[in-house]
C-alpha positions as CSV (number, residue, x, y, z in Angstrom):
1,X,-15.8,1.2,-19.2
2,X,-16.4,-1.7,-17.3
3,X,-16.4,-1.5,-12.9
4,X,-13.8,-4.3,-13.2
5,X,-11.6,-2.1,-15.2
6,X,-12.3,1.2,-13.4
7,X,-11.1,-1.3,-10.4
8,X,-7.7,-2.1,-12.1
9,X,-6.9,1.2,-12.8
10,X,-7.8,2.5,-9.2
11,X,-5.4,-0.6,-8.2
12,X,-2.6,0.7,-10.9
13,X,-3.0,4.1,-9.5
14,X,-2.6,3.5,-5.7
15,X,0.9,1.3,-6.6
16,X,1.9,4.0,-9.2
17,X,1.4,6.6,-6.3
18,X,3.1,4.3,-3.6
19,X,5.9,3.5,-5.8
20,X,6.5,7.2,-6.1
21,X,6.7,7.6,-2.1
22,X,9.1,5.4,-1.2
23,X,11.7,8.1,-2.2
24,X,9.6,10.9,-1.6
25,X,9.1,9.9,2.2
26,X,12.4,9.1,2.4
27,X,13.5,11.9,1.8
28,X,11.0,13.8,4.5
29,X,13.0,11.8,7.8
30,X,14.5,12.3,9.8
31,X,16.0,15.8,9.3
32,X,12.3,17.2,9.5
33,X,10.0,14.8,10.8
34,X,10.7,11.4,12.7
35,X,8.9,8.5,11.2
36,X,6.0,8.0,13.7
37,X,5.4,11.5,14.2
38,X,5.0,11.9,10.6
39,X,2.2,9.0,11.0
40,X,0.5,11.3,13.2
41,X,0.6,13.6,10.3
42,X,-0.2,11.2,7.7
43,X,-3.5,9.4,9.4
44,X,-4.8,13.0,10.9
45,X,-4.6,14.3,7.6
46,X,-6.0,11.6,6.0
47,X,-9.0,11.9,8.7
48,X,-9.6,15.0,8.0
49,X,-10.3,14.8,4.3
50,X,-12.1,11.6,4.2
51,X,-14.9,12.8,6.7
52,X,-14.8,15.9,4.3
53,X,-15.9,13.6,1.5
54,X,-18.1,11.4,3.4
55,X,-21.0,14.0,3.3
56,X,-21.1,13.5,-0.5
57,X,-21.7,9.4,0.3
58,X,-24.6,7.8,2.3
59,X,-25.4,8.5,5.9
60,X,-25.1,4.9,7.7
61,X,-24.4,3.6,11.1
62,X,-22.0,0.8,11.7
63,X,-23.4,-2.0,13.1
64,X,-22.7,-3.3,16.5
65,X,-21.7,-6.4,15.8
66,X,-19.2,-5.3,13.1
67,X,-17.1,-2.7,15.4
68,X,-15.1,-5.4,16.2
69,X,-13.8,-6.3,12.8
70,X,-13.4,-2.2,12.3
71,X,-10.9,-2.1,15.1
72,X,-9.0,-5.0,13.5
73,X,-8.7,-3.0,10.5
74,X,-8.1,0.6,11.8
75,X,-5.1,-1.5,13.6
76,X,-3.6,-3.6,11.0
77,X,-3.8,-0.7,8.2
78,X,-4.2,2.0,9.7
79,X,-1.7,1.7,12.6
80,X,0.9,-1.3,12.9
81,X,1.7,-1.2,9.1
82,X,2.0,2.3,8.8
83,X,4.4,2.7,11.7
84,X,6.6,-0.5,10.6
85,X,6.9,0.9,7.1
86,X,8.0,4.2,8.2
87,X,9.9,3.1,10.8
88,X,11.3,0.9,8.7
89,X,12.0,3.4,5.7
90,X,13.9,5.5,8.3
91,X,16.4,2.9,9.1
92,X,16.7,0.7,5.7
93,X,16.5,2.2,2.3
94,X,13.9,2.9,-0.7
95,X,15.2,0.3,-2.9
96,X,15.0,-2.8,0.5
97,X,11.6,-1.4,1.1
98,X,10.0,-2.2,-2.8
99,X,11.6,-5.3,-3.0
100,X,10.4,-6.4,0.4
101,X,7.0,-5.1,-0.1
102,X,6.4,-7.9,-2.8
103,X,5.8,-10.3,-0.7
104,X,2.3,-8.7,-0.1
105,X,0.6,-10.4,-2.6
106,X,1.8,-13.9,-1.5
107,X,1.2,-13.1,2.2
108,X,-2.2,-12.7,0.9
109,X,-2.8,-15.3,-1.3
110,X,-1.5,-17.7,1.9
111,X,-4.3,-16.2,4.0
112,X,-6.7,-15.7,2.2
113,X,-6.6,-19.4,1.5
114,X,-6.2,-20.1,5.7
115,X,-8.8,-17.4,6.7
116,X,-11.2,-17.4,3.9
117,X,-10.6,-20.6,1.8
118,X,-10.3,-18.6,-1.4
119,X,-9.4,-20.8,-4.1
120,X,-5.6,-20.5,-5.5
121,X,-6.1,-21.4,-9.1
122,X,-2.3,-22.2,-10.8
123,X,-2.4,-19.4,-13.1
124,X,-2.7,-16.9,-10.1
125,X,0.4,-18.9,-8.8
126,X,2.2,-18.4,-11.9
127,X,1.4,-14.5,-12.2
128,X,2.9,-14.4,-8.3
129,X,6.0,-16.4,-9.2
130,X,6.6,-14.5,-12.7
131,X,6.2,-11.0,-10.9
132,X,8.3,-12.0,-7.7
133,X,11.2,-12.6,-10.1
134,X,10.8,-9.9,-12.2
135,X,10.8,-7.5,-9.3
136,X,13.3,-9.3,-7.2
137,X,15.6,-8.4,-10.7
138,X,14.4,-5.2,-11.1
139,X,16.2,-3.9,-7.6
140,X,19.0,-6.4,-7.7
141,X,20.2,-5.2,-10.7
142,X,18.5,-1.9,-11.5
143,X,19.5,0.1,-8.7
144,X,22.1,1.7,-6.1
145,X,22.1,0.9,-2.6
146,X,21.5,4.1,-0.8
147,X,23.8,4.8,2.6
148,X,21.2,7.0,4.7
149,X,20.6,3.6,6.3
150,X,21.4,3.3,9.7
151,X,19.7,-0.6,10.5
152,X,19.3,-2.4,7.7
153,X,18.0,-5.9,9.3
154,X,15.7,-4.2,11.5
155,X,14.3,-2.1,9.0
156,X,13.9,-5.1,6.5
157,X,12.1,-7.1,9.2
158,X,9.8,-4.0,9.6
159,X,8.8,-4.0,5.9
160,X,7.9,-7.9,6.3
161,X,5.7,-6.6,9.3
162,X,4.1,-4.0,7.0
163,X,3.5,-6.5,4.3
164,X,2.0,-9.3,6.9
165,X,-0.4,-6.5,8.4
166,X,-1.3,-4.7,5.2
167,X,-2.5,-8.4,3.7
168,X,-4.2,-8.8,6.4
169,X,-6.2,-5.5,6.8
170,X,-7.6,-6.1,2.9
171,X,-8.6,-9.2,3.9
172,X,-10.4,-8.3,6.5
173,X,-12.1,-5.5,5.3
174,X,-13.3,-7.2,1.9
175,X,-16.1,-8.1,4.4
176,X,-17.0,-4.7,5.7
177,X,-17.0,-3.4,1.8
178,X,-20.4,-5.7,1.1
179,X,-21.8,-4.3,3.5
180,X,-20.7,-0.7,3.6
181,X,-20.3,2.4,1.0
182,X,-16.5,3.4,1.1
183,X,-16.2,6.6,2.5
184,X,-18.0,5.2,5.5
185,X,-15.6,3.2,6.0
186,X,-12.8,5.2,5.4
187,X,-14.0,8.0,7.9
188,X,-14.3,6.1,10.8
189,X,-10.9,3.4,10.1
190,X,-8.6,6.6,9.8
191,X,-10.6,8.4,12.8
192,X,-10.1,5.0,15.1
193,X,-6.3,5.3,13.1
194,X,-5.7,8.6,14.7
195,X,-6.8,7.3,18.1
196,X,-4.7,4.3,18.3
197,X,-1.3,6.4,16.8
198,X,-2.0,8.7,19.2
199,X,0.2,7.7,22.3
200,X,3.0,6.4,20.0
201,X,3.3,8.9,17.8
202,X,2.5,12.2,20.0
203,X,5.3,12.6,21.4
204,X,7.7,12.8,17.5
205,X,4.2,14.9,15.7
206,X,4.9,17.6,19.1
207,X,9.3,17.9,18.2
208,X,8.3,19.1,14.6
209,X,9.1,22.6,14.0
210,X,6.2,23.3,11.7
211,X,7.2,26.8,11.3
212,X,10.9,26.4,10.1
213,X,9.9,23.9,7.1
214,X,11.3,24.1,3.9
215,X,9.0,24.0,0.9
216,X,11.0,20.8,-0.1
217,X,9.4,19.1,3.1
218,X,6.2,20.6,2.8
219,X,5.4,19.2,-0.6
220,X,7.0,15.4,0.0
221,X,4.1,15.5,3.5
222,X,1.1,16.8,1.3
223,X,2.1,14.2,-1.0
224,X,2.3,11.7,1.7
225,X,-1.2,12.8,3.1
226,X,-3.3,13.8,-0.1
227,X,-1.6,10.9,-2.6
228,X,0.0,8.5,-0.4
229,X,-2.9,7.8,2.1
230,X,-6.0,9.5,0.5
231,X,-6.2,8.4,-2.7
232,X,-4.2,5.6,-2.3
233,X,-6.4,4.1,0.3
234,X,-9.8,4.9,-1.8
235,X,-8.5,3.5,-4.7
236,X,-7.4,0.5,-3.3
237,X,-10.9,0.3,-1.3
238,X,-13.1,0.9,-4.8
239,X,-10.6,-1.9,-6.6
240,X,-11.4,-4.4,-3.3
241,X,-14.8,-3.9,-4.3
242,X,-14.5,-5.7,-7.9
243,X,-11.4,-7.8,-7.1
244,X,-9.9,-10.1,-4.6
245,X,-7.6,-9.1,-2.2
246,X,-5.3,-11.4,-4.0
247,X,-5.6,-9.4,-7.0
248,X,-5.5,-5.8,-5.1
249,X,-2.1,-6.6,-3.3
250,X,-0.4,-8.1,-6.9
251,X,-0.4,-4.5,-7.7
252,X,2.5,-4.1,-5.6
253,X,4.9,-5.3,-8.1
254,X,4.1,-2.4,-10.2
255,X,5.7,-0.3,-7.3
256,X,9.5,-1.5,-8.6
257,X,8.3,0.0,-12.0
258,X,7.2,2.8,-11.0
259,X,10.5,3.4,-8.8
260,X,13.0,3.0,-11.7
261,X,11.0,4.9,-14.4
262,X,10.9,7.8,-11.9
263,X,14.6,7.8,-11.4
264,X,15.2,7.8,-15.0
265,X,12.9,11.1,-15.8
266,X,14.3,12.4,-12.7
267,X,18.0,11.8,-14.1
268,X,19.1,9.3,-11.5
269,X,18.9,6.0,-13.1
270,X,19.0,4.8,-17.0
271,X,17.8,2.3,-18.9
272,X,19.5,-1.6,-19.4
273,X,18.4,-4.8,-20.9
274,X,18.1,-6.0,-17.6
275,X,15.7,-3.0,-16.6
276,X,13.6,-3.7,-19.4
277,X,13.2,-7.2,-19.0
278,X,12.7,-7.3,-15.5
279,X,9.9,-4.6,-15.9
280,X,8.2,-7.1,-18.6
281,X,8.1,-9.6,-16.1
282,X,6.3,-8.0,-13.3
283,X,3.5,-6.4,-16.0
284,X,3.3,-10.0,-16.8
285,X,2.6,-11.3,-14.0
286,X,0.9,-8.3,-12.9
287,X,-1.5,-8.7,-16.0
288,X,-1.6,-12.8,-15.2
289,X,-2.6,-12.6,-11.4
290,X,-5.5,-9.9,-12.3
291,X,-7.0,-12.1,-14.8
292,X,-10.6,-12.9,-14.6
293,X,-10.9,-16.8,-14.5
294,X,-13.4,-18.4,-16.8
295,X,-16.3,-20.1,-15.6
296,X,-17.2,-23.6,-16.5
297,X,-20.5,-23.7,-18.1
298,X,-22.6,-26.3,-16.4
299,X,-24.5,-28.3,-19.2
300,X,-28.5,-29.0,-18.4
301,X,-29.9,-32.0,-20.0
């Protein structure tokens, strides 16, 4: 198996696992944990296991100059996205949240073009466009609004925040990947992550009553830690390392997938024309946007 596929299965693998959580966190806040007090738990946790692992990768030192563009990182992905998303899951609902979080993949295409001058080649485009629909159907059509919502706007702008900051952070730290092995970079962006959570989210981690949690909590948070953030984070920092960032956050439109197929094993959703259709779009485009573009042979005389 090729590292370009092992890359696009690490990429389906972090969406299938985040398209899973945004019902499973949901259903964690707020009757057990507030949303930035569950960050706390979420980058500590996260900390924690990816220092664990770190002794299994090389020992290097992060260069001076580059501790600048680490703390850019740490804060767009580790920090400001993670707290607008769950903030923003706390006051909208699951099904705003993956239909918002589509516009990753153009955010990034838009800067990677500004900030990088990667080249937007029309199929790419196409795949975008073909995937936005599909996934914009999928939740108009496929789902029920929930009512645990208490600010919809404000949550909905959040998730716009996330997506801006997310696409961001994996354009960013495609530069740090040449340079660096993975789980060096993972240890210290989470470590820096828990650091900068710290004053904001404090004071919500310190009101939980670990003691009086239910199973049913306990399970959605180590899912949140060990799937959402863990892997999820590795995986998309091994596909970064074979892909674009372009191609990384197209993933995303898996996420809607994901979402219905889980409601319909769990009982809470069923299958339509429209469901089906909608889904075939956003593999397509999916499939389109992660193609490897040929390159033109250069004749030698």
């Amino acid at each position: 198996m090729s590292k370009r596929t092992l890359a696009i299965l690490a990429a389906l693998g972090a969406t299938t696992i985040y398209g899973l959580n945004h019902t499973i966190a949901k259903g964690v806040m707020p009757a057990y944990i507030s949303p930035f007090g569950f960050i706390m738990v979420r980058v500590l946790g996260a900390s924690i296991l990816f220092w664990g692992i770190s002794f299994f990768g090389p020992k290097e030192k992060i260069e001076r100059k580059d501790w600048g563009r680490m703390i850019l990182c740490s804060l767009f992905g580790m920090v400001i996205n993670m707290l607008a998303f769950f903030k923003g899951l706390d006051l909208s609902t699951p099904i705003n949240s993956s239909v918002l979080i589509t516009t990753t993949p153009i955010i990034v295409v838009v800067l990677s073009a500004i900030l990088i001058k990667e080249k937007v080649v029309p199929l790419k485009i196409a795949g975008i466009l073909i995937g936005l629909v599909g996934a914009v159907v999928l939740i108009l059509y496929g789902n029920e609004i929930r009512s645990d919502a208490p600010n919809i706007p404000l949550g909905n702008s959040l998730f716009l925040v996330n997506s801006l900051f997310y696409g961001l952070y994996l354009i960013l730290v495609k530069k740090l990947l040449e340079k660096y092995h993975p789980f060096t970079l993972m240890k210290w962006l989470f470590l820096l992550g828990v650091i900068f959570n710290l004053p904001i989210a404090l004071p919500e981690f310190l009101e939980v009553s670990w003691s009086e949690l239910p199973f049913e909590a306990i399970w959605r948070i180590a899912y949140v830690i060990v799937g959402t953030t863990f892997c999820t984070y590795l995986f998309n920092i091994y596909a970064l390392t074979q892909l674009k960032a372009s191609t990384v956050s197209a993933f995303v439109y898996v996420q809607p997938v994901i979402g219905i197929l889980f409601a319909i094993v769990s009982g809470k959703d069923h299958l339509t024309a429209v469901k089906i259709g909608a889904a075939a779009l956003v593999l397509l485009g999916v499939y389109l946007v992660g193609l490897k573009p040929k390159r033109q042979r250069i004749n030698k005389d």
